[in-house]
C-alpha positions, 0 to 999 in steps of 0.5 A, spaced: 553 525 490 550 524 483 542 523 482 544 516 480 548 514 486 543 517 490 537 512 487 540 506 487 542 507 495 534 508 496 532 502 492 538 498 496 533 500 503 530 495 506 521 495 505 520 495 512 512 496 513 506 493 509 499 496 507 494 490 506 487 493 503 482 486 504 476 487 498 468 486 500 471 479 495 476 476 499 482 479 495 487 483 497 492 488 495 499 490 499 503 496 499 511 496 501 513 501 504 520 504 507 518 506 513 512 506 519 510 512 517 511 512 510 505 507 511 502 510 515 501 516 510 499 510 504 494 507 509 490 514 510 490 514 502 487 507 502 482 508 509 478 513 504 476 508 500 473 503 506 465 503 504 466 505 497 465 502 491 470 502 486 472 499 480 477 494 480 482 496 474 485 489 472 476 485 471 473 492 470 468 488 476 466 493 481 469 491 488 468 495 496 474 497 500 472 493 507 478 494 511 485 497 510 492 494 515 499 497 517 503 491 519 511 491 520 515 486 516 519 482 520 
């Protein structure tokens, strides 16, 4: 199998799962995944920003992590 054929069969999948960060400020952000435990493995990612300031890259404002969610798209 070609590498393209290859890509365009892994793009075709189905996003199963979705990694939802809710802001100190009531926004959001969420993150498609392929699988549980490609989520899961995002999500870790995300849980080390909870408490933490950041700066939100679109607004330049400061923004805190206060929680990160798995749920299973349906």
């Amino acid at each position: 199998m070609n590498i393209e054929a290859f890509l365009a069969e892994q793009l075709a999948r189905p996003m199963t799962h979705r990694v939802v960060t809710t802001y100190a400020d009531g926004n959001t952000k969420s993150h498609d995944t392929f699988g549980a435990a490609q989520a899961e493995n995002w999500a870790v990612g995300e849980r080390r920003k909870i408490g933490r300031d950041l700066t939100d890259r679109t607004t330049g404002s400061t923004v805190r992590v206060v929680s990160v969610e798995v749920a299973a798209l349906a």
